[in-house]
C-alpha positions in Angstrom: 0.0 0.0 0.0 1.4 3.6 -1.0 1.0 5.4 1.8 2.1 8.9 0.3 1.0 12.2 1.4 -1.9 12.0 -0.9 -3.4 8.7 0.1 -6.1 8.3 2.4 -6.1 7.7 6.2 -8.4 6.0 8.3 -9.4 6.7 11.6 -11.4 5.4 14.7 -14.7 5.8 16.1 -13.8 8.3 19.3 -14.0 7.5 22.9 -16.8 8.0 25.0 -17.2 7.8 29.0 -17.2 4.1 29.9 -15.7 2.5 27.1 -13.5 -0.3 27.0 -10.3 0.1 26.7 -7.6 -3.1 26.1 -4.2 -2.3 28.1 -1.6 -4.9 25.8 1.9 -5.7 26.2 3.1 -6.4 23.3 7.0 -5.5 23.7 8.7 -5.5 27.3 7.6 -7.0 30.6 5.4 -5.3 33.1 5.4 -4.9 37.0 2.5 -5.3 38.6 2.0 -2.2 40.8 2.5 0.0 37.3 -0.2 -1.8 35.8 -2.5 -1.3 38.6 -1.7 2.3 38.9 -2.0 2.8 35.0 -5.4 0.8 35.2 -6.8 3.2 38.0 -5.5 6.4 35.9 -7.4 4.9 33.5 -10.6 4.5 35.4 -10.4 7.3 36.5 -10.1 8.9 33.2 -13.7 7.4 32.8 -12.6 4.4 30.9 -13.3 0.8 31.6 -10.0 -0.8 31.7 -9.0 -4.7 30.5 -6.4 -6.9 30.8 -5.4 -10.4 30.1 -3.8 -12.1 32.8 -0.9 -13.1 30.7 0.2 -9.2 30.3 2.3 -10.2 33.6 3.8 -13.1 32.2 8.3 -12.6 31.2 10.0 -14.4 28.4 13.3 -12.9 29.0 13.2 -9.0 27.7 9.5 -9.6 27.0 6.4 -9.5 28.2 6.0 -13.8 27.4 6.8 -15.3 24.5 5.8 -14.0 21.0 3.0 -16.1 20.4 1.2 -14.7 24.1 1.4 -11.2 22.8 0.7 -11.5 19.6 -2.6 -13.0 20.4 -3.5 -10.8 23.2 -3.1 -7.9 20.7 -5.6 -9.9 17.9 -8.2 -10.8 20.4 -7.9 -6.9 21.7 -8.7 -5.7 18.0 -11.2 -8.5 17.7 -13.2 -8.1 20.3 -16.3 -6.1 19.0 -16.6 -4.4 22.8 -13.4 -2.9 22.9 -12.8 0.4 21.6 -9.4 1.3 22.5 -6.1 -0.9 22.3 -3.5 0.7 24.8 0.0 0.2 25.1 1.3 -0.7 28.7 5.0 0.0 28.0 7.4 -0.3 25.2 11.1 -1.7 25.6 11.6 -4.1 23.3 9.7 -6.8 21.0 6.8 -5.4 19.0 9.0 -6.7 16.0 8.9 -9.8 16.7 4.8 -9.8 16.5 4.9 -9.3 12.7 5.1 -12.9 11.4 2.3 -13.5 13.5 -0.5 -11.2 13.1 -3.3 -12.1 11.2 -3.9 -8.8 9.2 -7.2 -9.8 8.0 -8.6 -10.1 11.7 -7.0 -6.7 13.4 -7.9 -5.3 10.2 -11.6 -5.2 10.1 -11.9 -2.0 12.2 -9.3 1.0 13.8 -8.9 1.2 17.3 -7.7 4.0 19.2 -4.3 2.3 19.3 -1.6 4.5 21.8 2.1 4.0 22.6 5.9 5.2 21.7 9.2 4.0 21.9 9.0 0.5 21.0 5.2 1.1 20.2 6.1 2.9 17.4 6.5 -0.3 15.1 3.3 -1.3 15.5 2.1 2.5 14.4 3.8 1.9 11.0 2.3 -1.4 10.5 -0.6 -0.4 11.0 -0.1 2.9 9.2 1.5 0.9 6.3 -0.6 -1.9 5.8 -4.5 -0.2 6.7 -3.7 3.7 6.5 -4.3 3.7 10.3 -4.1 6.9 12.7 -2.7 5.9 15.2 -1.5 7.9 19.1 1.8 8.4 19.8 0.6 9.4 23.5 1.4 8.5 27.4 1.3 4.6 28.2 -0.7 2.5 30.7 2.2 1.3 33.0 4.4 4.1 32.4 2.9 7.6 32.3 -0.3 6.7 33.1 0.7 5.2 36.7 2.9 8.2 37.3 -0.3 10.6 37.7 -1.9 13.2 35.8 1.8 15.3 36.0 3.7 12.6 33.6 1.5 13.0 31.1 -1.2 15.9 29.5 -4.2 15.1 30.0 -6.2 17.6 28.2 -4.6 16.9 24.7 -5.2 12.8 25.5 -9.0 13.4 25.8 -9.6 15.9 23.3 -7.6 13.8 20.8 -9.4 10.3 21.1 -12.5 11.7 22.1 -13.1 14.9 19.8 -14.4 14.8 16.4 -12.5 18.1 16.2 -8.8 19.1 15.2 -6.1 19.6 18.4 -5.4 23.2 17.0 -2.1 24.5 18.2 0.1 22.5 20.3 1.6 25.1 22.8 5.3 23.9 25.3 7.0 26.6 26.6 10.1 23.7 25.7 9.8 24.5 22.0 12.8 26.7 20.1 13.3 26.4 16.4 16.6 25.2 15.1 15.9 26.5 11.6 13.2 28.6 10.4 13.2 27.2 6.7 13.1 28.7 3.6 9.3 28.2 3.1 8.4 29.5 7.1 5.0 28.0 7.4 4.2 24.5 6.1 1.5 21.9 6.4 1.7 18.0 5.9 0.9 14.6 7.8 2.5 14.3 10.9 4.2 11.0 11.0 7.4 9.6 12.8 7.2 8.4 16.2 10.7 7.1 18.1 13.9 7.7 15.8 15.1 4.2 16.6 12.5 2.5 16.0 11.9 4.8 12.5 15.6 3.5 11.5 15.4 0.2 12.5 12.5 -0.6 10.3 14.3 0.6 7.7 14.6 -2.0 4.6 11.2 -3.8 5.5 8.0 -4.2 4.3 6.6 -1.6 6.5 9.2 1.4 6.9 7.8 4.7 6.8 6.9 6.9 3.8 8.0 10.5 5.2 7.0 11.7 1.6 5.5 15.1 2.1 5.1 14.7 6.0 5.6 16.9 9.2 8.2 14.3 10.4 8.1 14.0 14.2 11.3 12.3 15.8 12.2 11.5 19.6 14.0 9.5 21.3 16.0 8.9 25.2 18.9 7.9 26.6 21.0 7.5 23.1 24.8 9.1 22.9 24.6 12.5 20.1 27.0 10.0 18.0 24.0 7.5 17.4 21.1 10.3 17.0 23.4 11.7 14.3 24.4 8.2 12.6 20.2 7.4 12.5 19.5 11.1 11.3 22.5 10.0 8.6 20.7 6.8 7.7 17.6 8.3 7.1 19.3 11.3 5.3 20.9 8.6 2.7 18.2 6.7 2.7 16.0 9.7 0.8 14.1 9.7 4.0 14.3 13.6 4.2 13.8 14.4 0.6 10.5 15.5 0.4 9.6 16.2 4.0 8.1 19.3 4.6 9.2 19.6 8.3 11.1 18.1 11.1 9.8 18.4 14.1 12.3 16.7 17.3 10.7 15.5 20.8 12.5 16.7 24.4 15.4 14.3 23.4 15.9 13.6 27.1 19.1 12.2 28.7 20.5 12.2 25.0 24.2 13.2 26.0 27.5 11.9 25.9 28.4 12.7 29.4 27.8 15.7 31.4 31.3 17.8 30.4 30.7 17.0 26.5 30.3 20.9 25.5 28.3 21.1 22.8 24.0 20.5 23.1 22.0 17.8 21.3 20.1 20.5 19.9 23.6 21.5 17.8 23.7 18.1 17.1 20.5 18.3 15.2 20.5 21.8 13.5 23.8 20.8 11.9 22.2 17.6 11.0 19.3 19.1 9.2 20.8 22.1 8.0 21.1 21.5 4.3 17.2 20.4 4.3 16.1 24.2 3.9 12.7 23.4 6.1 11.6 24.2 9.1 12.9 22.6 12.1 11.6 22.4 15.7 12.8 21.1 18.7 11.7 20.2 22.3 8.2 19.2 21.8 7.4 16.9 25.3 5.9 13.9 23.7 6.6 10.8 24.0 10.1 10.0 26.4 8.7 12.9 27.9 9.2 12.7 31.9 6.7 15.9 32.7 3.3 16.8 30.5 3.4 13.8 27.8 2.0 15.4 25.1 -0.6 13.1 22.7 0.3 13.5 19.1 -2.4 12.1 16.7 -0.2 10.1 13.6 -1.2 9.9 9.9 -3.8 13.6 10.3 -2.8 16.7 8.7 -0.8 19.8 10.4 1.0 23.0 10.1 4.6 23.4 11.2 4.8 27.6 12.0 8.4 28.8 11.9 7.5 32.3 12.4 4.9 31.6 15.9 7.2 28.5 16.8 3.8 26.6 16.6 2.6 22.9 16.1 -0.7 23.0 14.9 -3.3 19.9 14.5 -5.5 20.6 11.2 -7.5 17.7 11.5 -9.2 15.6 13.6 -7.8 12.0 14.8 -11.2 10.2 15.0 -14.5 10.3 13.7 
């Protein structure tokens, strides 16, 4: 499926008060107080929360064996009663999943489906294969059991339950690393964690950043790696026809604590020769304070001039 600019996207029914919700695991292995933490935030976010008992389960790095996950994630999507398909925590393994999902059956209908870090694979599958919008927001047994201050909880509910556009996406965290040649643009926001972006590089379902707003974040990675990923996509024609970049919080992305120089040099001398608009800082994702919730595959404007992310278009219907 060709997944360009131009193509269509589909997106899912909102929330409403007392819907069920599906908290999944399908990377990483889960502790038990987070979950039940995430679940109450949950609840208390007016959603009826559901879990398998098998999203405790460890296989090593992951939260049990492949075949576990990937049929707690189909029976989530399958199940006519729930609405929403949420990410406990990333890590590692939602790769893994691909050889085993029946695309016919999770398919059928979009889900409010939210995560990041690892998460984000399963975003471009699903953005690849069905032209999905997807939420690269706050997870269940992450920010969720934190409390309301690791994550924003006004852009959360007004993006899966509004039938209207986010409009502007304000952080007082934002500066621009380059204003562009063209100041104000507009395109699908895409991206999700830069890692995860590179490493599904060369397969079936690697991104298509062909006139996007391309949003990239990532943690705890040396300024070496960010720039060799930023180099593989740059190689790899990935930032040919982008209309803007636009880089998460970047947090704990240093060498050591003497090294001298900022990620955020790093980045502007990475995308200097792109001529577009580039913004830094936006808190979503591997965000430790105000998780924003970005809605993937809608349209948006990247504003230079105002230093402003604005949502065009609703996420669901």
């Amino acid at each position: 499926m060709d997944m360009a600019q131009s193509a269509p996207v589909i997106k899912p029914s909102a929330l409403r008060a007392g819907d069920a919700v599906a908290v999944v695991a399908p990377a990483s292995n889960l502790k038990a107080d987070y979950l039940a933490r995430g679940v109450a935030e949950l609840e208390g976010l007016g959603f009826r929360a559901r879990y398998e008992p098998g999203v405790l389960d460890k296989a090593r790095y992951t939260a049990g064996d492949d075949e576990r996950r990937a049929a707690e994630l189909m029976r989530a999507f399958a199940d006519p009663e729930i609405k929403a398909v949420w990410a406990a925590r990333g890590g590692y393994g939602s790769m893994r999943l691909f050889k085993l999902l029946d695309e016919s059956l999770i398919g059928r209908r979009p889900k409010v489906f939210i995560g990041y870090s690892d998460i984000t694979a399963l975003s471009l599958y699903f953005y690849r294969r069905f032209g999905w919008v997807t939420f690269h927001g706050p997870m269940a047994a992450k920010d969720l059991a934190g409390g309301e201050e690791h994550y924003d909880r006004e852009t959360l509910i007004k993006a899966v339950t509004g039938a209207s556009p986010l409009g502007e996406i304000r952080s007082d965290k934002i500066e621009m690393l380059h204003r562009g040649v063209e100041e104000c643009v507009t395109g699908r926001l895409l991206g999700g964690c830069l890692s995860l972006i590179t490493a599904m590089m060369g397969s079936p379902d690697e991104l298509d950043t062909r006139g996007s707003i391309l949003f990239l974040e990532d943690t705890a990675t040396r300024p070496y790696a960010i720039d060799r990923m930023l180099q593989q996509l740059k190689l790899a024609g990935k930032f040919d026809e982008v209309r803007g970049i636009v880089f998460g919080e970047m947090t704990d992305c240093v060498q050591h604590a003497d090294q001298g120089y900022r990620i955020q040099d790093v980045l502007a001398e990475c995308t200097a020769d792109l001529n577009v608009p580039v913004m830094f800082g936006l808190p979503s994702g591997h965000s430790p304070r105000g998780n924003l919730t970005l809605p993937l595959g809608v349209t948006a404007t990247l504003d230079a001039s105002r230093g402003a992310l604005i949502i065009d278009e609703a996420a669901v219907e």
